[in-house]
C-alpha positions in Angstrom: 161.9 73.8 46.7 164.2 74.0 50.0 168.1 72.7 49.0 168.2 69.2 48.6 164.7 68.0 48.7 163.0 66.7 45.7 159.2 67.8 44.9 158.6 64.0 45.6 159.5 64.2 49.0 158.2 67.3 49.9 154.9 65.3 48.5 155.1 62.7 51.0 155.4 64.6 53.6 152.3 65.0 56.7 151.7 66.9 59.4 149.5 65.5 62.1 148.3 68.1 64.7 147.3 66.7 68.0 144.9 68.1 70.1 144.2 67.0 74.1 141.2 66.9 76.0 139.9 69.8 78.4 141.6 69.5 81.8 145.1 67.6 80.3 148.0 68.6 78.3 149.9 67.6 75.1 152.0 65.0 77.1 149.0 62.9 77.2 149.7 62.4 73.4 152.9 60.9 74.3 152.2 57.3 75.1 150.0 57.4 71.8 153.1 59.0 70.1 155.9 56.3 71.5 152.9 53.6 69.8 152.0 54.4 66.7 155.9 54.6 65.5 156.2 51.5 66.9 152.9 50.5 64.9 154.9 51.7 61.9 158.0 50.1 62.6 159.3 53.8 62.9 161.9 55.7 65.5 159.9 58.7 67.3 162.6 61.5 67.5 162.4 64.9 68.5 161.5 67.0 65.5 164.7 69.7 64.4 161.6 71.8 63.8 160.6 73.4 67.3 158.8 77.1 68.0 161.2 79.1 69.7 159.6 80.2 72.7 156.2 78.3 72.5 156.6 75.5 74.9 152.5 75.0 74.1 154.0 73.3 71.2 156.1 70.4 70.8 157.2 68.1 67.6 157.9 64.7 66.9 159.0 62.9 64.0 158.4 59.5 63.2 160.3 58.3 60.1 160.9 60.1 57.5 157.1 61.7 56.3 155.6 62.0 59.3 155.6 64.9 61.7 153.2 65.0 65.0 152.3 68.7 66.3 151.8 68.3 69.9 149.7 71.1 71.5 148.4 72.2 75.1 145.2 74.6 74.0 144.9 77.9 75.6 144.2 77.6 79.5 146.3 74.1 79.4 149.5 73.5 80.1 152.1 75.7 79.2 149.8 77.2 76.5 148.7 80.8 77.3 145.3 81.8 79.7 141.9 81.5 78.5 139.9 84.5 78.3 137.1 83.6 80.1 134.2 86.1 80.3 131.5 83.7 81.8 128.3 83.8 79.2 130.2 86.0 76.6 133.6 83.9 76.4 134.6 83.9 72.8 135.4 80.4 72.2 136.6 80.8 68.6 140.0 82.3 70.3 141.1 78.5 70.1 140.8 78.6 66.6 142.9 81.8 66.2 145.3 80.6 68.4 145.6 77.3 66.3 145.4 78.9 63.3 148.8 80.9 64.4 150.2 78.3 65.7 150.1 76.0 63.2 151.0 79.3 60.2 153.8 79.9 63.1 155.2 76.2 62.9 154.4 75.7 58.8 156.8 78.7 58.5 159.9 77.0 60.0 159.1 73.3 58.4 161.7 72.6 55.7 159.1 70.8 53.9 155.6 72.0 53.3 153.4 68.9 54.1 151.2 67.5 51.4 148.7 66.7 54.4 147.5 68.3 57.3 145.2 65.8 59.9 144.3 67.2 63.1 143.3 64.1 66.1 141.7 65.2 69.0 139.7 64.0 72.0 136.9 65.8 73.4 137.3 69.5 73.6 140.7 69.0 71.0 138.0 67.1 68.7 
């Protein structure tokens, strides 16, 4: 248990990855973001968990047992390139690359979510 959190809290706590469609970005998520705390009746703040130097990534907090994981996928954004081979592109490097991402930003959260949603569009669903 990290100092000064209570197994309760660390209970309560979710993680909500957000995934665009192809052709946009994370900041799409935004406006949808800026909402749904006001839906809550929470504040949206700027997460004090970031990814040093992965700008594909950025998180929000709204309240206190909610985080929102905003990500550009690979060829979006500021996300790395695609590796695009035309009939032999290997689309399961988006899972990998979520799959790190995600260990990468799990790693630095003080509390260890008791959920993990993902909410995509189209090629993020």
């Amino acid at each position: 248990t990290p100092p000064n959190t209570t197994p309760r809290a660390m209970a309560s706590t979710q993680l909500c990855v957000i995934l665009h469609a192809n052709g946009l970005c994370k900041d799409v998520w935004t406006p949808f973001a800026e909402d749904l705390a006001k839906h809550l009746g929470v504040k949206a703040t700027a997460s004090d968990v970031q990814l040093a130097g992965r700008p594909e990534a950025f998180a929000l907090r709204l309240g206190r047992h909610l985080q929102l994981l905003l990500v550009d996928l690979l060829g979006h954004g500021a996300a790395p390139a695609l590796e695009l081979r035309g009939a032999d592109t290997d689309w399961m490097q988006f899972a990998s690359y979520l799959d790190e991402l995600i260990a990468d930003f799990l790693r630095e959260m003080h509390e260890q979510p008791s959920e993990i949603l993902a909410v995509g569009h189209s090629l993020g669903g």
